[in-house]
HTML snippet that shows the backbone in 3Dmol.js (N, CA, C, O; Angstrom):
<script src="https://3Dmol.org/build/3Dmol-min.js"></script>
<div id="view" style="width:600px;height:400px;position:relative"></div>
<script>
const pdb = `
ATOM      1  N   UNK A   1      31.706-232.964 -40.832  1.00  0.00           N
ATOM      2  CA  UNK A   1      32.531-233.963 -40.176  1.00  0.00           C
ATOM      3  C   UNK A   1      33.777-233.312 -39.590  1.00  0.00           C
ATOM      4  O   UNK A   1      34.064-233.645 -38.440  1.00  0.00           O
ATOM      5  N   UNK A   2      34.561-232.428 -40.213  1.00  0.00           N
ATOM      6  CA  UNK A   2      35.591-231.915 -40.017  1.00  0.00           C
ATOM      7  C   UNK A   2      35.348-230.829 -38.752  1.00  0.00           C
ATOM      8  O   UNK A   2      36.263-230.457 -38.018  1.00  0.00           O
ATOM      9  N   UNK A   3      34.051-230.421 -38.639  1.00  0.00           N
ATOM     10  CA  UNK A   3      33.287-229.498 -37.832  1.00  0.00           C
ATOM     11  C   UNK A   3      33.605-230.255 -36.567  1.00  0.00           C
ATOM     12  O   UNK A   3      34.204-229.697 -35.648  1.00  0.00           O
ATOM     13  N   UNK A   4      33.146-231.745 -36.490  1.00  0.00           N
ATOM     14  CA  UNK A   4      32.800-232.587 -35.083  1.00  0.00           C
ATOM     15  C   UNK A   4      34.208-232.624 -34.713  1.00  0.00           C
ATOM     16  O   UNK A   4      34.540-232.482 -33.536  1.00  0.00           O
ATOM     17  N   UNK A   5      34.995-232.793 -35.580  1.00  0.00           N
ATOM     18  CA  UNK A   5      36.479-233.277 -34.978  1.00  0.00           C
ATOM     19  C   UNK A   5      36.774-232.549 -34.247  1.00  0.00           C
ATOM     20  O   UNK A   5      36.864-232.811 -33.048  1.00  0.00           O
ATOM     21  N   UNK A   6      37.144-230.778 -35.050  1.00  0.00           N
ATOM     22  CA  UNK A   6      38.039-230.017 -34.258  1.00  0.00           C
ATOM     23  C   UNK A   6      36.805-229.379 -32.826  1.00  0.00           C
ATOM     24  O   UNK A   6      37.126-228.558 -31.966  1.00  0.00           O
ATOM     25  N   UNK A   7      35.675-229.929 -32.933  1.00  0.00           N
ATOM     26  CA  UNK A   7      35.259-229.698 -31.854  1.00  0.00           C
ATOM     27  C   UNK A   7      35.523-230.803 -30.353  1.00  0.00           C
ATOM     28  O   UNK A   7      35.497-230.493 -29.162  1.00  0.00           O
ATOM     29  N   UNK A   8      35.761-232.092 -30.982  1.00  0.00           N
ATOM     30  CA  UNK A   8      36.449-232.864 -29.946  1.00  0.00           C
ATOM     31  C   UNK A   8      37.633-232.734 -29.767  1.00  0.00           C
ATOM     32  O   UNK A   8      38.072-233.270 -28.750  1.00  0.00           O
ATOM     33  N   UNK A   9      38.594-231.996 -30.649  1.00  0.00           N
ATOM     34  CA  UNK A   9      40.118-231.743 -30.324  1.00  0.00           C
ATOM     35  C   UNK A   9      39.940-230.641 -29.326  1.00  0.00           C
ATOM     36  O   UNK A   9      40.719-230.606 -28.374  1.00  0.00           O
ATOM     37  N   UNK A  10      39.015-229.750 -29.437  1.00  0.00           N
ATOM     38  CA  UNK A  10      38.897-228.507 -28.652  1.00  0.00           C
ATOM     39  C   UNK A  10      38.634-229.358 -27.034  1.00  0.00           C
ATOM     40  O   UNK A  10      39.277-229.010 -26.043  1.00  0.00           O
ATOM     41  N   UNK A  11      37.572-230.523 -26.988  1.00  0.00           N
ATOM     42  CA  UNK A  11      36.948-230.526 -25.792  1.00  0.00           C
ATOM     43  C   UNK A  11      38.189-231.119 -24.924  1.00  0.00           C
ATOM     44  O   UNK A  11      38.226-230.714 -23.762  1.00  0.00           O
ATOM     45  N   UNK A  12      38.974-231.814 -25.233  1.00  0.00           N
ATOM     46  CA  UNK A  12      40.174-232.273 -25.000  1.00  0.00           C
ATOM     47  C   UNK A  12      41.676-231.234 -24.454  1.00  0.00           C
ATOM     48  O   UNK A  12      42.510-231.433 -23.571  1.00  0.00           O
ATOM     49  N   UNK A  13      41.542-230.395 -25.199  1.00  0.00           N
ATOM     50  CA  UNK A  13      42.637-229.969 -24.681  1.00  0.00           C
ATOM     51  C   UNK A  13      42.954-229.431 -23.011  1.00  0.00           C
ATOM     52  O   UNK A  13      42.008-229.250 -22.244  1.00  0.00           O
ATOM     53  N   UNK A  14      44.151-229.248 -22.650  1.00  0.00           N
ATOM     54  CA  UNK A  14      44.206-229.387 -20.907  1.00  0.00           C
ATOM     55  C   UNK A  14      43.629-228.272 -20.842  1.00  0.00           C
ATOM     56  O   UNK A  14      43.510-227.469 -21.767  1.00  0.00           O
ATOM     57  N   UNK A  15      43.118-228.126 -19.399  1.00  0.00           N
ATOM     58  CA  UNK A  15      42.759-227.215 -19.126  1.00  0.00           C
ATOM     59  C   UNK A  15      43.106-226.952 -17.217  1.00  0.00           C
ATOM     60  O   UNK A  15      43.215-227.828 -16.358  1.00  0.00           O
ATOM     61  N   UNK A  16      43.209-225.385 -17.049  1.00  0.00           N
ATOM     62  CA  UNK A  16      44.111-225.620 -15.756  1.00  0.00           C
ATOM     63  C   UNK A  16      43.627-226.035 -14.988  1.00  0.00           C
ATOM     64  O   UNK A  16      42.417-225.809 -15.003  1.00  0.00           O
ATOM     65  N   UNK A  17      44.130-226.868 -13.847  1.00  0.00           N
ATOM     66  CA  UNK A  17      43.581-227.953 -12.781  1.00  0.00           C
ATOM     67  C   UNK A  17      43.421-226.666 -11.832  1.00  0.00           C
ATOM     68  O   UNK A  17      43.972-225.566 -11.868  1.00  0.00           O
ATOM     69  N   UNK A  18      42.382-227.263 -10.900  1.00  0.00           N
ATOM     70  CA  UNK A  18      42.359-226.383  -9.452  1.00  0.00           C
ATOM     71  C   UNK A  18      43.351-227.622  -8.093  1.00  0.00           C
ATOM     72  O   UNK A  18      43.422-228.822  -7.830  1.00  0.00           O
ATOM     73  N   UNK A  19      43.837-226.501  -7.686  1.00  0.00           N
ATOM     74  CA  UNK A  19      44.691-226.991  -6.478  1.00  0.00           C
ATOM     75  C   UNK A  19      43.371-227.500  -5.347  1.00  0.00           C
ATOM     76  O   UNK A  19      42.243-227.009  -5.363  1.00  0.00           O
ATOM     77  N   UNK A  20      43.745-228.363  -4.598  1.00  0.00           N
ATOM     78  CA  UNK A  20      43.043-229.217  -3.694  1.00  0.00           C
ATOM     79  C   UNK A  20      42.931-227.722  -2.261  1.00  0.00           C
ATOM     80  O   UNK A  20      43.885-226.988  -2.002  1.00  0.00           O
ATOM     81  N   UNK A  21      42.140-227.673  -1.867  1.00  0.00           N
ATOM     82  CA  UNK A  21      42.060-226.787  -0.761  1.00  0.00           C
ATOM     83  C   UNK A  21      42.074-227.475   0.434  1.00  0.00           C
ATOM     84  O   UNK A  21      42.010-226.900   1.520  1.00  0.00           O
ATOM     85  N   UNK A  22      42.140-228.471   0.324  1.00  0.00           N
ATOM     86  CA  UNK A  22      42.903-229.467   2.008  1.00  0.00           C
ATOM     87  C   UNK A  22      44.078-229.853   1.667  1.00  0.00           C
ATOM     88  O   UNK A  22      44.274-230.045   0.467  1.00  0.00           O
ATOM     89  N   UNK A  23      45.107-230.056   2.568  1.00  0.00           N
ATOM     90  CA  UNK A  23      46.048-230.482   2.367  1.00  0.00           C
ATOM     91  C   UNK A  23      45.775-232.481   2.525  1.00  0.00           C
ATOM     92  O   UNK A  23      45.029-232.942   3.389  1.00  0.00           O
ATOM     93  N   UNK A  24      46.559-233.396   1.493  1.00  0.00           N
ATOM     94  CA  UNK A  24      46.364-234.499   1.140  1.00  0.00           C
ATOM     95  C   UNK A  24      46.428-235.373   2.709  1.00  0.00           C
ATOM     96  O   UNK A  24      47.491-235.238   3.314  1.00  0.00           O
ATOM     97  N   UNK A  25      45.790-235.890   3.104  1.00  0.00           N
ATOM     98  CA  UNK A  25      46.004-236.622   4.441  1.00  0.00           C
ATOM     99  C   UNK A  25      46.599-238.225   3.631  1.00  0.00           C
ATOM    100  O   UNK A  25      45.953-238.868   2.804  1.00  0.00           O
ATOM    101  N   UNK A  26      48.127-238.608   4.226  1.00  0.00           N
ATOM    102  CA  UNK A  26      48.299-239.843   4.076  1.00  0.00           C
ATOM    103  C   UNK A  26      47.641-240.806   4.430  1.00  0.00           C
ATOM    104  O   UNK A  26      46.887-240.628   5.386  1.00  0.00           O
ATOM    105  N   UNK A  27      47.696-242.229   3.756  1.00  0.00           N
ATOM    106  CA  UNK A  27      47.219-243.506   4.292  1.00  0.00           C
ATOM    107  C   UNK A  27      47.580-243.905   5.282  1.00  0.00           C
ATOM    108  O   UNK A  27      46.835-243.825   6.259  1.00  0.00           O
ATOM    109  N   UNK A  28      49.135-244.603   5.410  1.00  0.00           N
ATOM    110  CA  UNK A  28      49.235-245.024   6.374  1.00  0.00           C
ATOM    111  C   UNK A  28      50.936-244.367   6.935  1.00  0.00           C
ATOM    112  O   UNK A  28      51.818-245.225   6.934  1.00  0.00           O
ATOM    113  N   UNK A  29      51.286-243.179   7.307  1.00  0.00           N
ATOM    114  CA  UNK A  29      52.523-242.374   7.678  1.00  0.00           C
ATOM    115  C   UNK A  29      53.231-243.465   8.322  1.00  0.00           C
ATOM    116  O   UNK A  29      52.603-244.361   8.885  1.00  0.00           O
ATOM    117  N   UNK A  30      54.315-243.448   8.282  1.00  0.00           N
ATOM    118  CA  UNK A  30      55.454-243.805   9.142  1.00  0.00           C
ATOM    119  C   UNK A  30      55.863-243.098  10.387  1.00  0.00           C
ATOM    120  O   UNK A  30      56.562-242.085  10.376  1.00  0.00           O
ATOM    121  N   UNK A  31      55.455-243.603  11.332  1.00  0.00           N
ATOM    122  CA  UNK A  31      56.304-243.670  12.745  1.00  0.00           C
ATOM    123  C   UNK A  31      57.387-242.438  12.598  1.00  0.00           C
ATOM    124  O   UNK A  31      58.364-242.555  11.858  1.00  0.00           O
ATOM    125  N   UNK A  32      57.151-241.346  13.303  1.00  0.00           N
ATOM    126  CA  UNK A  32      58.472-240.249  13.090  1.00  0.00           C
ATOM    127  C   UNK A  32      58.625-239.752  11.593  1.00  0.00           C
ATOM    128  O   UNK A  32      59.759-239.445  11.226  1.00  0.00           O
ATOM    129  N   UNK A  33      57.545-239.646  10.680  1.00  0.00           N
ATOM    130  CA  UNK A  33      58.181-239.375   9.256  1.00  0.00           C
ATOM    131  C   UNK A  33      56.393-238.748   8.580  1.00  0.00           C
ATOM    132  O   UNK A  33      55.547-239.336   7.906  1.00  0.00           O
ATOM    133  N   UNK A  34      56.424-237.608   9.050  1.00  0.00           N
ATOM    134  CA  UNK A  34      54.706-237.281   8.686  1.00  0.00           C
ATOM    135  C   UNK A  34      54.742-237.287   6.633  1.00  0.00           C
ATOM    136  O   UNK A  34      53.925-237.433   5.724  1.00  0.00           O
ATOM    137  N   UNK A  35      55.610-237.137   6.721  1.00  0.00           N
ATOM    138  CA  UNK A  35      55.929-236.807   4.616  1.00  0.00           C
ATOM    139  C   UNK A  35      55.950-238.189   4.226  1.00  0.00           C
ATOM    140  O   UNK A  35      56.084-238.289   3.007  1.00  0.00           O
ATOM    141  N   UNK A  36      55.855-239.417   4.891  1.00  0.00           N
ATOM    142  CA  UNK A  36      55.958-240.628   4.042  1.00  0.00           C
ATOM    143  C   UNK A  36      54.783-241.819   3.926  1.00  0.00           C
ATOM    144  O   UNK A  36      53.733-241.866   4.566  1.00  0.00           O
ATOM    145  N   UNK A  37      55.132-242.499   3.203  1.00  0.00           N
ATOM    146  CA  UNK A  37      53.382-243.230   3.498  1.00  0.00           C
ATOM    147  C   UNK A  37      54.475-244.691   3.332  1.00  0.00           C
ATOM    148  O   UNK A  37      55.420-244.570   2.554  1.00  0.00           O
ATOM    149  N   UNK A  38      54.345-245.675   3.881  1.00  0.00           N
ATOM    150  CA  UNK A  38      54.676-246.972   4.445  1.00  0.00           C
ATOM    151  C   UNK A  38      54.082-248.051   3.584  1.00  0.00           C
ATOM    152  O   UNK A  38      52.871-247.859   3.469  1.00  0.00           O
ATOM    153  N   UNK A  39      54.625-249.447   2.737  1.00  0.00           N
ATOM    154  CA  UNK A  39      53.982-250.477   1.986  1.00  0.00           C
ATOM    155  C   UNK A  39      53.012-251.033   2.823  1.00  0.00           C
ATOM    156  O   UNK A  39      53.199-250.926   4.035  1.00  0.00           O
ATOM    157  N   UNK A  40      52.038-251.592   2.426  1.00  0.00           N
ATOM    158  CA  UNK A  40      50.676-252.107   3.030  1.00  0.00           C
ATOM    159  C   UNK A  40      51.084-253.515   3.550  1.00  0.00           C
ATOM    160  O   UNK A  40      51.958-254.004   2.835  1.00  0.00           O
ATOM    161  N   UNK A  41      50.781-254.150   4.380  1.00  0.00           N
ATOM    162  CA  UNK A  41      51.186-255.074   5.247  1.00  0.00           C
ATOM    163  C   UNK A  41      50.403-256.644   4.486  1.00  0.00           C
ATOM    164  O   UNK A  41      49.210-256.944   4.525  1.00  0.00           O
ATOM    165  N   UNK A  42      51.411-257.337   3.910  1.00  0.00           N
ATOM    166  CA  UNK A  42      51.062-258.495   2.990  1.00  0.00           C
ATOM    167  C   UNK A  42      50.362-259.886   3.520  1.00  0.00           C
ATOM    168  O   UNK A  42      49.507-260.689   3.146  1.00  0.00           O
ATOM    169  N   UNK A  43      51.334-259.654   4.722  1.00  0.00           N
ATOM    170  CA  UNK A  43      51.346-260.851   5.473  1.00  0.00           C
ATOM    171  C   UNK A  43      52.393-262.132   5.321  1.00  0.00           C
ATOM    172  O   UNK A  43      52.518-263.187   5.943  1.00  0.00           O
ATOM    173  N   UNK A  44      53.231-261.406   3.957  1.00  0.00           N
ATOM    174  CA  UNK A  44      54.041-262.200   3.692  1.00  0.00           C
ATOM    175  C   UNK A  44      55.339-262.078   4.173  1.00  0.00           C
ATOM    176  O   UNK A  44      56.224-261.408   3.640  1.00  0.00           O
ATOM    177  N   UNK A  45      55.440-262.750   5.214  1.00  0.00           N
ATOM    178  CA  UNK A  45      57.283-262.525   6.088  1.00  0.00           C
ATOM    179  C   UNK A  45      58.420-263.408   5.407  1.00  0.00           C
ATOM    180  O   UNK A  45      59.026-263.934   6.341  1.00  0.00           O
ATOM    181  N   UNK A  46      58.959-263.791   4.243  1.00  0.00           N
ATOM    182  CA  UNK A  46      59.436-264.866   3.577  1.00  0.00           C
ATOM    183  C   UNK A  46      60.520-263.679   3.931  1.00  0.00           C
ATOM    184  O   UNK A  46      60.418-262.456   3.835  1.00  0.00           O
ATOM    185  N   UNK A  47      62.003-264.839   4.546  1.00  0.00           N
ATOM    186  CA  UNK A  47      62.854-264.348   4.468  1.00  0.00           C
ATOM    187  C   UNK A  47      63.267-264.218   3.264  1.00  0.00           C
ATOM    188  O   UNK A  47      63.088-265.153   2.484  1.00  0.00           O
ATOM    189  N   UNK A  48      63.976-262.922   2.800  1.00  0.00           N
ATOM    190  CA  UNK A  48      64.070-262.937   0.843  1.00  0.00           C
ATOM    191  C   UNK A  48      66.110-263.672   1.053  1.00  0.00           C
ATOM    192  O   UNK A  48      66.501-263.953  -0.080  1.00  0.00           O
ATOM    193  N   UNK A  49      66.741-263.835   1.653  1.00  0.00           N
ATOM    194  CA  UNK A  49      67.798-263.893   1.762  1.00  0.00           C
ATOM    195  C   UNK A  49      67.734-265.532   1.688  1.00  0.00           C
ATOM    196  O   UNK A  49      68.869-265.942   1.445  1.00  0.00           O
ATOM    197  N   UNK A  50      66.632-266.793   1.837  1.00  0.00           N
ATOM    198  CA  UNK A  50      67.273-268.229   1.068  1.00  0.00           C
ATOM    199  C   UNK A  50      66.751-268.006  -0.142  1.00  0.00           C
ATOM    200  O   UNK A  50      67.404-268.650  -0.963  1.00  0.00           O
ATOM    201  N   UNK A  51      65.741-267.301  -0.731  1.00  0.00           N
ATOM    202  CA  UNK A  51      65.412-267.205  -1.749  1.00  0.00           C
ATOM    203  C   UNK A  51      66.610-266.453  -2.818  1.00  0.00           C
ATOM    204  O   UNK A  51      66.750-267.018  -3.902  1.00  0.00           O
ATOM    205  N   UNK A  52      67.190-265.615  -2.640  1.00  0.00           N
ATOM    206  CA  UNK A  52      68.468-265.345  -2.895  1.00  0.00           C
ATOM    207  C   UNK A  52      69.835-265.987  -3.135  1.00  0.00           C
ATOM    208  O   UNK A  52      70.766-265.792  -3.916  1.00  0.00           O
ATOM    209  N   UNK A  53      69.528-266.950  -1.998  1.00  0.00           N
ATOM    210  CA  UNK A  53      70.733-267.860  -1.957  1.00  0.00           C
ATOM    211  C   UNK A  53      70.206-269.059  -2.714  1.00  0.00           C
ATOM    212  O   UNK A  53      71.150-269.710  -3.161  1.00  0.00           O
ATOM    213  N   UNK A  54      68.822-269.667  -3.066  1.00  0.00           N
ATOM    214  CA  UNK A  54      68.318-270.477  -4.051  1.00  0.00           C
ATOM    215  C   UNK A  54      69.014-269.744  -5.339  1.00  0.00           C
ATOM    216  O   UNK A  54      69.869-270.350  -5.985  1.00  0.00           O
ATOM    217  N   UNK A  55      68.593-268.353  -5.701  1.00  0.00           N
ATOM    218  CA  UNK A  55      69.021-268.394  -7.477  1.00  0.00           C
ATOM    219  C   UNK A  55      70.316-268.271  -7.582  1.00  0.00           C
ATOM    220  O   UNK A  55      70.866-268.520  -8.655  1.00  0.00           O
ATOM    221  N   UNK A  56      71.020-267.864  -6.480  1.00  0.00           N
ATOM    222  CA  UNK A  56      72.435-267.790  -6.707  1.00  0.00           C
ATOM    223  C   UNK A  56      73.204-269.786  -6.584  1.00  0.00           C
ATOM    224  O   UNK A  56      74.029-270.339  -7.311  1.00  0.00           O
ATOM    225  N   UNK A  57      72.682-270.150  -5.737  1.00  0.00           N
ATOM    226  CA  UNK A  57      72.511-271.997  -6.362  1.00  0.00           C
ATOM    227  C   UNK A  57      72.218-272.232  -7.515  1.00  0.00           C
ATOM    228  O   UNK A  57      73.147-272.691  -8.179  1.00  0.00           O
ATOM    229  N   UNK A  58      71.081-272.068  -8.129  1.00  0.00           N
ATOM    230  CA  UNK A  58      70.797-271.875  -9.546  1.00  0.00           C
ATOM    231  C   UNK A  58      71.704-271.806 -10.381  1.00  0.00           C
ATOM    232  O   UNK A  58      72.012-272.748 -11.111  1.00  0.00           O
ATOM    233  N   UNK A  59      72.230-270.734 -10.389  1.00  0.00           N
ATOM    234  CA  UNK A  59      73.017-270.065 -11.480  1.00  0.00           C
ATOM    235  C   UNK A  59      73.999-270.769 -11.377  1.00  0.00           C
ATOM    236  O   UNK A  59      74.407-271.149 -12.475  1.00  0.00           O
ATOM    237  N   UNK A  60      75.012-271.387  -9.872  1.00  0.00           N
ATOM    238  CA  UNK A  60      75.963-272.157 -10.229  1.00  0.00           C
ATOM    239  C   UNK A  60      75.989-273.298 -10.981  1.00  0.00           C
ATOM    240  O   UNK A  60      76.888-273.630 -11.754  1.00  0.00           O
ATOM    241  N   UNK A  61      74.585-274.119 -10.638  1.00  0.00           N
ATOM    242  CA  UNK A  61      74.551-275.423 -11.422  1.00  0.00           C
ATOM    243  C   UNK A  61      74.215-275.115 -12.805  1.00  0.00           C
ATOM    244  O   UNK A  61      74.563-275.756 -13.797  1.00  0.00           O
ATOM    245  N   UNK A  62      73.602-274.212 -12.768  1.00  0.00           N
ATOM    246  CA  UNK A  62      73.629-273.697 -14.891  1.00  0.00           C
ATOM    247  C   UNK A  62      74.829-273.654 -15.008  1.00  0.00           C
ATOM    248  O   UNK A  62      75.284-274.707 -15.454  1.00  0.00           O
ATOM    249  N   UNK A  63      75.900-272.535 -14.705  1.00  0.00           N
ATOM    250  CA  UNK A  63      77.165-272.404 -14.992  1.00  0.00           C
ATOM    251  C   UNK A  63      77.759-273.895 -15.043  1.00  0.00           C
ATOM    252  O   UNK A  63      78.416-274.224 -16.031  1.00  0.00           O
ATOM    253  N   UNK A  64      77.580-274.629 -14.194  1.00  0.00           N
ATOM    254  CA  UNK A  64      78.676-275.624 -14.078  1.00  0.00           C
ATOM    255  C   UNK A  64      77.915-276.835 -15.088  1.00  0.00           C
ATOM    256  O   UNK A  64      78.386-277.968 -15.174  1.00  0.00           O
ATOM    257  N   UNK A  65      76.762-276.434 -15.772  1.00  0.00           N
ATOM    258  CA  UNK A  65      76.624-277.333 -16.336  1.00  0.00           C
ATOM    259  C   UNK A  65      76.583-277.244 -18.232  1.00  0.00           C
ATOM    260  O   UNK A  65      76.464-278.073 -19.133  1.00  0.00           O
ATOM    261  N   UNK A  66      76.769-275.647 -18.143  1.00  0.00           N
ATOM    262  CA  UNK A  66      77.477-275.374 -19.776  1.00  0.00           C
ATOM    263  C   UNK A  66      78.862-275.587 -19.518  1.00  0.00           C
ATOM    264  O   UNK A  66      79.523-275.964 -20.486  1.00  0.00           O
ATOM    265  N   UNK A  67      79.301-275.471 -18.706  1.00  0.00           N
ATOM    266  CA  UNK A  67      81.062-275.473 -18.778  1.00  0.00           C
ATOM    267  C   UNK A  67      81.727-277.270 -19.177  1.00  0.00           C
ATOM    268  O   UNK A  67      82.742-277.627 -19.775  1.00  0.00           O
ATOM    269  N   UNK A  68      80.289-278.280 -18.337  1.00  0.00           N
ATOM    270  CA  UNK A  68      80.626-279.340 -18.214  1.00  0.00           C
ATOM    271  C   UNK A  68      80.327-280.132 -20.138  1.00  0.00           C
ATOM    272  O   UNK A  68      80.909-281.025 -20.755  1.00  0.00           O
ATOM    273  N   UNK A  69      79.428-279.432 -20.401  1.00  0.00           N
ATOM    274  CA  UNK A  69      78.909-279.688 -21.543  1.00  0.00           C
ATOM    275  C   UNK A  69      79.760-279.191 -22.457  1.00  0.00           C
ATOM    276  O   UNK A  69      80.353-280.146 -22.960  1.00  0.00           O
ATOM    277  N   UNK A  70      80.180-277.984 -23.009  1.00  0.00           N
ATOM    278  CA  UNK A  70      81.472-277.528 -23.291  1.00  0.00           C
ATOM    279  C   UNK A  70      83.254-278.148 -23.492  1.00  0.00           C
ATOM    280  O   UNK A  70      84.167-278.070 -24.314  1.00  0.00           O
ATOM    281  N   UNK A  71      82.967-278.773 -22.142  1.00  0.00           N
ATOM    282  CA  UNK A  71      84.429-279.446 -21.654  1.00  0.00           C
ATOM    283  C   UNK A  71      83.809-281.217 -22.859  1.00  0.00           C
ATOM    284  O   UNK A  71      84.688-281.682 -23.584  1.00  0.00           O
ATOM    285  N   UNK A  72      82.427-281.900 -22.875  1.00  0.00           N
ATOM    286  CA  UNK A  72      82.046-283.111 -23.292  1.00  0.00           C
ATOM    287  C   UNK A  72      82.457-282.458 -25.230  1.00  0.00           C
ATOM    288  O   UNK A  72      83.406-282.738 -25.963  1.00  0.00           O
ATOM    289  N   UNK A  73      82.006-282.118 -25.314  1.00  0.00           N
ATOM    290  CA  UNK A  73      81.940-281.480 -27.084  1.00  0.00           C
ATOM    291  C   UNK A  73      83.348-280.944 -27.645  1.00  0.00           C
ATOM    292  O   UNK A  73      83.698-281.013 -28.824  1.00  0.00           O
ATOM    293  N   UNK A  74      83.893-280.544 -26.870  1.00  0.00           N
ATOM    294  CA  UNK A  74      85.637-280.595 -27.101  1.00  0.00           C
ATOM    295  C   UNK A  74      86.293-281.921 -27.043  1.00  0.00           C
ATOM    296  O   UNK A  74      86.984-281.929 -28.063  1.00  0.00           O
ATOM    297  N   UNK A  75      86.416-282.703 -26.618  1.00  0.00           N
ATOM    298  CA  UNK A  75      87.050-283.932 -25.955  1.00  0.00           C
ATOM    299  C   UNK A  75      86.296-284.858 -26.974  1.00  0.00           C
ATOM    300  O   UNK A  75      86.852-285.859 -27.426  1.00  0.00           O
ATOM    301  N   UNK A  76      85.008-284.501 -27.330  1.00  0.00           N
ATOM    302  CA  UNK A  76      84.498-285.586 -28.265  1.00  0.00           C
ATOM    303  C   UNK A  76      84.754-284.851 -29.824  1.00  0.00           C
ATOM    304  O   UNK A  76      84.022-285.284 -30.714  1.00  0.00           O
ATOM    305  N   UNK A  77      85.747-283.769 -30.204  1.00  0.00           N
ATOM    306  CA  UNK A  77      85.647-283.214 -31.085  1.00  0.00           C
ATOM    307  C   UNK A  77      87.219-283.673 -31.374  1.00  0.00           C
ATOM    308  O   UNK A  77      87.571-284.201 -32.428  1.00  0.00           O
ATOM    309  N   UNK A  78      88.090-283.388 -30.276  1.00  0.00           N
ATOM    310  CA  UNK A  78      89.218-283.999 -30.548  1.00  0.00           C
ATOM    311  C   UNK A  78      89.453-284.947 -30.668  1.00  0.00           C
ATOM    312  O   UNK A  78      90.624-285.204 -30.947  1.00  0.00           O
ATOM    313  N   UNK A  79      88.421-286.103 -30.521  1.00  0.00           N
ATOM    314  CA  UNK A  79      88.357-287.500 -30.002  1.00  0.00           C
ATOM    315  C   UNK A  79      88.409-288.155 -31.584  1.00  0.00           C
ATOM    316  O   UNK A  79      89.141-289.070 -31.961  1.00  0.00           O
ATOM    317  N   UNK A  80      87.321-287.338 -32.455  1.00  0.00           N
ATOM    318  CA  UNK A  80      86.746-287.791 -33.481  1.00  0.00           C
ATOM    319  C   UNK A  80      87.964-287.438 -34.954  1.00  0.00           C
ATOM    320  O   UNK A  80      88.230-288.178 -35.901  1.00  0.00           O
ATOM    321  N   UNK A  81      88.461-286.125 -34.661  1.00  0.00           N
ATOM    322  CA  UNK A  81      89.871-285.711 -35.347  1.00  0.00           C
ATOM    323  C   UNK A  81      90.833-286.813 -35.561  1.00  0.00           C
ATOM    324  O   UNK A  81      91.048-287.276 -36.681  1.00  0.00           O
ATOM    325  N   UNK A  82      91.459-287.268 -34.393  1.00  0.00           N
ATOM    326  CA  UNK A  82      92.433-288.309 -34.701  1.00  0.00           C
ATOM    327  C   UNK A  82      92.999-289.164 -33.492  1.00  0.00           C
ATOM    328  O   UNK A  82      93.824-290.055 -33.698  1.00  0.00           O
TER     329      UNK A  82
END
`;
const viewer = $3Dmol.createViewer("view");
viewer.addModel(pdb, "pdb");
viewer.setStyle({}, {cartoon: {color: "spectrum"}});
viewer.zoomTo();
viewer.render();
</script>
């Protein structure tokens, strides 16, 4: 048993890679830029800038609505004191 192991630890270990003898041809290069390869075309044109301006809306009405809740639990804390 101990035989099979270190014979699969053996089959495993790295061993040196051979270098590619073509040079890698890109997918899809960029316009003026042969070294770069360009995101694949989604189809999705969503301006990201209302979506941006949605979570930043978001976040105000969260904010303004622990602060408001905050401001209710004080006022009903002092209320109940005296």
């Amino acid at each position: 048993m101990a035989k099979a192991i270190e014979d699969a630890i053996k089959g495993l270990e790295k061993k040196e890679s051979e270098k590619p003898t073509a040079p890698v041809k890109l997918i899809a290069p960029v316009k003026n830029s042969p070294n770069t390869v360009s995101s694949p075309q989604t189809g999705d044109d969503t301006d990201l800038g209302i979506w941006m301006a949605l979570i930043a809306l978001s976040a105000l009405v969260m904010a303004s609505a622990i602060i408001e809740n905050q401001k209710q639990r004080t006022y009903s804390a002092k209320r109940k004191r005296g």
